[in-house]
Phi, psi and omega in degrees: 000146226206093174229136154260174201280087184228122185235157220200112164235127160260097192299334175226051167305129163264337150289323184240141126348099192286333189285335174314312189309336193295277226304316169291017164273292175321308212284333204262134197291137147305131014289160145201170181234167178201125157199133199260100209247123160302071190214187171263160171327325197251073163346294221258010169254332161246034139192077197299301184320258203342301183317305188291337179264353171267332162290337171281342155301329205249324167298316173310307169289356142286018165258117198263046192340259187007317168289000000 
């Protein structure tokens, strides 16, 4: 199955392995995204801003008008 992708490592998670992330990054079909943050487990509570534009930067470009 060919979905896209947005992986998230929060270098200073203390619940997952920040390291965990490669390999489903890797494994993982275009589109994808990646992105490696100073933060703690709850990415999106301590830097929302960021969080949001970058996913939304990154949905926004599979949005094709033409289709």
């Amino acid at each position: 199955m060919n979905l896209p992708t947005v992986i998230f490592r929060a270098n200073q998670d203390l619940m997952v392995n920040p390291k965990d992330t490669d390999l489903p990054f890797e494994n993982a079909n275009q589109p994808k995204t990646f992105w490696s943050t100073d933060s703690g487990h709850n990415i999106y509570k301590e830097k929302k801003l960021e969080f949001e534009e970058r996913v939304l930067g990154f949905l926004n470009g599979l949005y094709s008008p033409d289709l």
